[in-house]
DSSP file (Angstrom, degrees, kcal/mol; ACC not computed):
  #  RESIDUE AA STRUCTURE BP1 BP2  ACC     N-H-->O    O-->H-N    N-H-->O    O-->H-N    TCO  KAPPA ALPHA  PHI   PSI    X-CA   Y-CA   Z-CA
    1    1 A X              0   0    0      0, 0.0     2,-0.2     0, 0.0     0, 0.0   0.000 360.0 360.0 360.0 145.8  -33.1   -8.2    1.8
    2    2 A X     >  -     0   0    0      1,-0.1     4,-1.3     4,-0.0     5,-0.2  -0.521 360.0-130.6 -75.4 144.5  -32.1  -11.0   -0.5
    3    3 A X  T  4 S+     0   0    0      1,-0.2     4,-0.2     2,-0.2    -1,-0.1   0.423 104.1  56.9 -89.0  23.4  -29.3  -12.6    0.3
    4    4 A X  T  > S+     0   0    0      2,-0.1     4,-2.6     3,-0.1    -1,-0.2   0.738 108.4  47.7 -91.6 -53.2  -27.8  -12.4   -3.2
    5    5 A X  H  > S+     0   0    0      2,-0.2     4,-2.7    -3,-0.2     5,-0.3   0.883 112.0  49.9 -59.7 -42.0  -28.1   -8.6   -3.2
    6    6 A X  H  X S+     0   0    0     -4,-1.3     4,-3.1     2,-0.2    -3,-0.1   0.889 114.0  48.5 -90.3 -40.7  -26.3   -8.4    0.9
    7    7 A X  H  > S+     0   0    0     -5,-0.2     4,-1.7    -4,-0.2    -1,-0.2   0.993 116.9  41.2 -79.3 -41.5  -23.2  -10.9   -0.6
    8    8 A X  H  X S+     0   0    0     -4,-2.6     4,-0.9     2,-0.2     3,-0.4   0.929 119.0  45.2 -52.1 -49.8  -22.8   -8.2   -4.1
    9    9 A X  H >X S+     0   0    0     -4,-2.7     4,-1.5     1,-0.2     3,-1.4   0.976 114.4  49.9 -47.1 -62.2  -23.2   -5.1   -1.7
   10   10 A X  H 3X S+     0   0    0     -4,-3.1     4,-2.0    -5,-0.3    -2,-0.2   0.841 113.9  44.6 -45.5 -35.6  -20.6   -7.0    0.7
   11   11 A X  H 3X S+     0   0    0     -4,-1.7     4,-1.6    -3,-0.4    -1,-0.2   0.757 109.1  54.1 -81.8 -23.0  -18.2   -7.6   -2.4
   12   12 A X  H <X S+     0   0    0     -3,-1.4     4,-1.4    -4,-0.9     5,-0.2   0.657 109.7  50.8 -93.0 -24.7  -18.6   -4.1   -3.6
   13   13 A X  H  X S+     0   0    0     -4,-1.5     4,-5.8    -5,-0.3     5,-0.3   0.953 108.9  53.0 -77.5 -54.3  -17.5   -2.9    0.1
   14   14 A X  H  X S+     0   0    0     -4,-2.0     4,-1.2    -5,-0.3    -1,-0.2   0.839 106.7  45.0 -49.6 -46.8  -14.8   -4.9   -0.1
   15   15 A X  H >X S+     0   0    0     -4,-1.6     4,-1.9     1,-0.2     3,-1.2   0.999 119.2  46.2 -83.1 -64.4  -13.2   -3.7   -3.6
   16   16 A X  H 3X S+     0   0    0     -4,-1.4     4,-1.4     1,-0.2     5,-0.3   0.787 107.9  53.0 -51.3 -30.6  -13.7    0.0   -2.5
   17   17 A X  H 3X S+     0   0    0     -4,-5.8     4,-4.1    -5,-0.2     5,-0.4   0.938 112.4  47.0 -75.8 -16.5  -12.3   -0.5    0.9
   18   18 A X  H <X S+     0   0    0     -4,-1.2     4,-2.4    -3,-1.2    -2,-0.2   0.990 114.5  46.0 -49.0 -64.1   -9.0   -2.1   -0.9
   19   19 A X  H  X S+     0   0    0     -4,-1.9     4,-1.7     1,-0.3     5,-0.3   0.707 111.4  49.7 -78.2 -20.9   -8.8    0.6   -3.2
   20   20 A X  H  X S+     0   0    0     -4,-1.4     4,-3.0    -5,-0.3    -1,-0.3   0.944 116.9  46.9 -71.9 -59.3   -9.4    3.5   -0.1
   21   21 A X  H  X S+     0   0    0     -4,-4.1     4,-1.0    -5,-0.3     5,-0.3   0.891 110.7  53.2 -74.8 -20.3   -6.4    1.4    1.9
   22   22 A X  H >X S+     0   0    0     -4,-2.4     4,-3.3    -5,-0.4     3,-1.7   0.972 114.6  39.3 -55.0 -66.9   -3.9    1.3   -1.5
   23   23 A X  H 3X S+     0   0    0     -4,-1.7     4,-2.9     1,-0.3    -2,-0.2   0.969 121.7  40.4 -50.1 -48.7   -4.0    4.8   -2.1
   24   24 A X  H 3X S+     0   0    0     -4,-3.0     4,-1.1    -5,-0.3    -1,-0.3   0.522 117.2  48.1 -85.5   2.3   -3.8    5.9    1.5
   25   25 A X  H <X S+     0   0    0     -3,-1.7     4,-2.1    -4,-1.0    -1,-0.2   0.790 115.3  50.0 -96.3 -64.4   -1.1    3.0    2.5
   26   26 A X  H  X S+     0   0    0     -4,-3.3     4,-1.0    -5,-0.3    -2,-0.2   0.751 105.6  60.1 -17.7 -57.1    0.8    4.3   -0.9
   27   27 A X  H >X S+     0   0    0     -4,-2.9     4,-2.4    -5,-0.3     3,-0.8   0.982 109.0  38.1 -41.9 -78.0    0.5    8.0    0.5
   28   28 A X  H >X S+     0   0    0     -4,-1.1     3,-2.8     1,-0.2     4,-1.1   0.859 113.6  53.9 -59.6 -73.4    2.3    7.4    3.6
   29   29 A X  H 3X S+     0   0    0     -4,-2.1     4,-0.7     1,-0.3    -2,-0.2   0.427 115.1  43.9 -47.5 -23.9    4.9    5.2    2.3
   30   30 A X  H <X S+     0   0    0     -4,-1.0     4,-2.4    -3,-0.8    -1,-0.3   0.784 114.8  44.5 -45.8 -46.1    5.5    7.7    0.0
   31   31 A X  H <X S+     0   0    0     -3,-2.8     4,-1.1    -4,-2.4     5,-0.4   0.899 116.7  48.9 -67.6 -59.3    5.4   10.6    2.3
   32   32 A X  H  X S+     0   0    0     -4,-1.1     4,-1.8    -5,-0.3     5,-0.2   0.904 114.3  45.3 -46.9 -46.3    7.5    8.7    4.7
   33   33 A X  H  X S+     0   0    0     -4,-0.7     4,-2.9    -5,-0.4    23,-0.3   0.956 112.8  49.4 -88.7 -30.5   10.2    7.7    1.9
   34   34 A X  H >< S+     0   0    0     -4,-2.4     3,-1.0     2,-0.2     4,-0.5   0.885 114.6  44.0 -56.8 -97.0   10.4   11.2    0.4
   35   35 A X  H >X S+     0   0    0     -4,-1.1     4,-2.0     1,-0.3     3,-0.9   0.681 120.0  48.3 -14.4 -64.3   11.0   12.8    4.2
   36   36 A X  H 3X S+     0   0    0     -4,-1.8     4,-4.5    -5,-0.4     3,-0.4   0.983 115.0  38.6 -38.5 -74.9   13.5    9.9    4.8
   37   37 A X  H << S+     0   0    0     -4,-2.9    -1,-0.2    -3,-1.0    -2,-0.2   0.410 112.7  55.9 -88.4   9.0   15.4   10.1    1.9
   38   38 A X  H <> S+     0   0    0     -3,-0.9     4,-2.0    -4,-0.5    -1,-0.2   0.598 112.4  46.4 -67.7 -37.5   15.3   14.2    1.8
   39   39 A X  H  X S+     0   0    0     -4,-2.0     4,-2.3    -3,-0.4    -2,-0.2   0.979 114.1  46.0 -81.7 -61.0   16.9   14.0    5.4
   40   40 A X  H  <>S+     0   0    0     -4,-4.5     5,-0.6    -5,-0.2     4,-0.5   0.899 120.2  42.5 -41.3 -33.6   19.7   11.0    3.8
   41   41 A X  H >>5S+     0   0    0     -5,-0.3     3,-1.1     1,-0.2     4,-1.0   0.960 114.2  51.1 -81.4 -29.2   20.3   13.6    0.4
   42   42 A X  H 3<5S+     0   0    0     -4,-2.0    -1,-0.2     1,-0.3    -2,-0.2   0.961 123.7  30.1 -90.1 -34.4   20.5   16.9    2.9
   43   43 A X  T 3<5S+     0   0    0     -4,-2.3    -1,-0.3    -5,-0.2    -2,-0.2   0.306 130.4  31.7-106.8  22.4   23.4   14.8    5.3
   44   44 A X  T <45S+     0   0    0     -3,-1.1     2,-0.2    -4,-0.5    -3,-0.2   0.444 125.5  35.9-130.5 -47.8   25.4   12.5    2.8
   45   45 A X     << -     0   0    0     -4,-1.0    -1,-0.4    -5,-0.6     0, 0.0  -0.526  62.3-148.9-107.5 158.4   25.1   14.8   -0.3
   46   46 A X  S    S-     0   0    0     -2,-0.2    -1,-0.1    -3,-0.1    -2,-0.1   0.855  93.7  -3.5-111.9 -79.1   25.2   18.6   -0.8
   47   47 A X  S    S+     0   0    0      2,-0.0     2,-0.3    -5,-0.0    -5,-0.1  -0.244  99.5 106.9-120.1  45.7   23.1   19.0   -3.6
   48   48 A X        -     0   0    0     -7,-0.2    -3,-0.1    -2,-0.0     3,-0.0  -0.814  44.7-156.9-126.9 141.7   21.9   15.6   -5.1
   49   49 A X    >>  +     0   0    0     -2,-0.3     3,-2.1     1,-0.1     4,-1.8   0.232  56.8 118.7-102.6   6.5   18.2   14.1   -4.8
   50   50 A X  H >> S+     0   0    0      1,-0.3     3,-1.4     2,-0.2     2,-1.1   0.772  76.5  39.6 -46.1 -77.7   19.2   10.5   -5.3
   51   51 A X  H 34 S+     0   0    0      1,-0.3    -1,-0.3     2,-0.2   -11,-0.2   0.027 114.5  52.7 -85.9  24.1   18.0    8.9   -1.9
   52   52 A X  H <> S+     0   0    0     -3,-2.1     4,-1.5    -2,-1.1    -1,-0.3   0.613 116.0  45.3-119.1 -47.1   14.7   11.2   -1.9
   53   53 A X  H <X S+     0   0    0     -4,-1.8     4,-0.7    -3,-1.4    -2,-0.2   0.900 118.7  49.7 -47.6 -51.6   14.2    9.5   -5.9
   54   54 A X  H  X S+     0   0    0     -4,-0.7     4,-2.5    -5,-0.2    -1,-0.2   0.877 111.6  35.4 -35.3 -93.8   15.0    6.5   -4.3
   55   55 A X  H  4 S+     0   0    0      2,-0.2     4,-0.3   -22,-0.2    -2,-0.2   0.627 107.5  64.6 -57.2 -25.3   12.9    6.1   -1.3
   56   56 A X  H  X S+     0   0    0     -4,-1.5     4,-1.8   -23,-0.3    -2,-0.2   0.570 102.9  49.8 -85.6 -53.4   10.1    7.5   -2.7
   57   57 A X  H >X S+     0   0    0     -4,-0.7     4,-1.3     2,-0.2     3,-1.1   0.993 112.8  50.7 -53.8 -57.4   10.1    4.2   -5.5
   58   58 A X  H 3X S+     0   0    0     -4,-2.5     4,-1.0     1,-0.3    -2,-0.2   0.730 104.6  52.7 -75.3 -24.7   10.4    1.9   -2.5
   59   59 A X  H 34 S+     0   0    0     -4,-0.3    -1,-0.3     1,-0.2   -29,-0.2   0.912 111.9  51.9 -57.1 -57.1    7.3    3.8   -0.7
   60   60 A X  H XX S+     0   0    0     -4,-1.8     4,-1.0    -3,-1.1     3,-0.8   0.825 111.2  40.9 -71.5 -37.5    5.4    3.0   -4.1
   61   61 A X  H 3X S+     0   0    0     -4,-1.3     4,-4.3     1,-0.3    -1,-0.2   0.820 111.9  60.4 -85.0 -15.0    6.1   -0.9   -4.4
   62   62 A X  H 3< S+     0   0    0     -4,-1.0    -1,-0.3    -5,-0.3    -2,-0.2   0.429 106.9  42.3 -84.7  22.2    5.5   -1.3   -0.6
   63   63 A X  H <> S+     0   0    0     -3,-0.8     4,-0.8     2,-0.1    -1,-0.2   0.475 113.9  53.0-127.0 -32.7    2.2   -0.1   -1.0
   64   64 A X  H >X S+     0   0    0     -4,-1.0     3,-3.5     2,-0.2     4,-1.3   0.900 112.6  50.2 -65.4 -80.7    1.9   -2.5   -4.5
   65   65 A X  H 3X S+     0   0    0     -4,-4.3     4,-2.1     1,-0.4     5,-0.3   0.708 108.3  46.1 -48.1 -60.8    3.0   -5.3   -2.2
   66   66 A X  H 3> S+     0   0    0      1,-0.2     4,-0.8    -5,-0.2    -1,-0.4   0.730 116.1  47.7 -63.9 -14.0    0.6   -4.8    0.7
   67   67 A X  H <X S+     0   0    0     -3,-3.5     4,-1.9    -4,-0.8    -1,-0.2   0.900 110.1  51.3 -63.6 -53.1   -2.3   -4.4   -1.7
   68   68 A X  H >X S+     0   0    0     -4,-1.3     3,-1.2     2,-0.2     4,-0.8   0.966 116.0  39.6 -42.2 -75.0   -1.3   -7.4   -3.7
   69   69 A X  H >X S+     0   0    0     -4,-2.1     3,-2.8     1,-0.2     4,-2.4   0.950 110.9  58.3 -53.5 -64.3   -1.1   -9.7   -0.4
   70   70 A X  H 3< S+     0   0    0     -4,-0.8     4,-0.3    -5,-0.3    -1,-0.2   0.725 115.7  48.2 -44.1 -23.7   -4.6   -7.9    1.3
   71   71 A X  H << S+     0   0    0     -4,-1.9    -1,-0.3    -3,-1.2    -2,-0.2   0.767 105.4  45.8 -80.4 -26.9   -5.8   -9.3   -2.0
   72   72 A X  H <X S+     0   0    0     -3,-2.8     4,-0.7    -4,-0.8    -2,-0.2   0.616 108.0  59.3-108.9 -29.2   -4.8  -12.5   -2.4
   73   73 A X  T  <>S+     0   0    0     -4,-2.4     5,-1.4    -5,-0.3     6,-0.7   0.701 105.5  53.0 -78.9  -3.5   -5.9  -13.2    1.2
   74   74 A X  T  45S+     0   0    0     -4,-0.3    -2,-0.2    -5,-0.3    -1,-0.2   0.646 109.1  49.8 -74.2 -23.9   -9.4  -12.2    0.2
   75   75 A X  T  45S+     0   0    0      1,-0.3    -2,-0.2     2,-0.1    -1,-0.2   0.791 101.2  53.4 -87.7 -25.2   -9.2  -14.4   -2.4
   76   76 A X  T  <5S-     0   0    0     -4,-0.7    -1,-0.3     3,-0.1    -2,-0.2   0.430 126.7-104.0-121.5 -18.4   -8.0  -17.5   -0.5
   77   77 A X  T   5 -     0   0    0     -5,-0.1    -3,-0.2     1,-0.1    -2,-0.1   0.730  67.9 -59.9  89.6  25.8  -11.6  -16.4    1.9
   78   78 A X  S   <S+     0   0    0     -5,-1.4     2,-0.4     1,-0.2    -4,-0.2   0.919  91.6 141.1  89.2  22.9  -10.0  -14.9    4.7
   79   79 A X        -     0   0    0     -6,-0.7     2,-0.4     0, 0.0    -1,-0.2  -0.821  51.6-122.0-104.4 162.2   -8.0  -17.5    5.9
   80   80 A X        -     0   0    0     -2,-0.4    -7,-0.0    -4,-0.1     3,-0.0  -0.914  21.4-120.7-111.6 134.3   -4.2  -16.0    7.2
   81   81 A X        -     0   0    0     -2,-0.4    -8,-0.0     1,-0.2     0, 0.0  -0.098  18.2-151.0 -55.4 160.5   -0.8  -17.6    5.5
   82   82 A X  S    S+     0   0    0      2,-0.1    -1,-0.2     1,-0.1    -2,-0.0   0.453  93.2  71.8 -88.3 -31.3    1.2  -19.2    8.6
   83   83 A X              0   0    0      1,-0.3    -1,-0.1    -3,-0.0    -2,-0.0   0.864 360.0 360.0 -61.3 -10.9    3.9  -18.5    6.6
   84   84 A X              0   0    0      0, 0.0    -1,-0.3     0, 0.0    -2,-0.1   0.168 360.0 360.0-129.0 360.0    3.9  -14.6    6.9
């Protein structure tokens, strides 16, 4: 195989495995903040959704952010921040 073709196939692996771990990172945090924050509305509130509305946003950005970072160390070649 050329080794032009092995690095595009390699790059191609890479953007689909990103996009497999967003959604499915997304999922649970979602799944997780919804469950969470059904269990906070059902024992602080009687009949309010707030902390299900709520939890369920924060599930979503934490799922932006770790894509965002898992990206940005691919970009950078794989090396890991010391800072984080």
């Amino acid at each position: 195989m050329e080794p032009n073709k092995t690095k595009k196939n390699t790059n191609v692996l890479l953007v689909i495995n990103l996009i497999v771990q967003f959604f499915v990172e997304t999922f649970v945090a979602m799944a997780l903040g919804y469950f969470i924050g059904k269990y906070l509305d059902k024992w602080l509130f009687d009949d309010q959704i707030i902390l299900t509305y709520v939890f369920v946003v924060i599930g979503v950005f934490s799922g932006l952010r770790n894509m965002i970072k898992r990206v940005l160390r691919n970009i950078d070649g794989g090396k890991e921040d010391e800072k984080s």
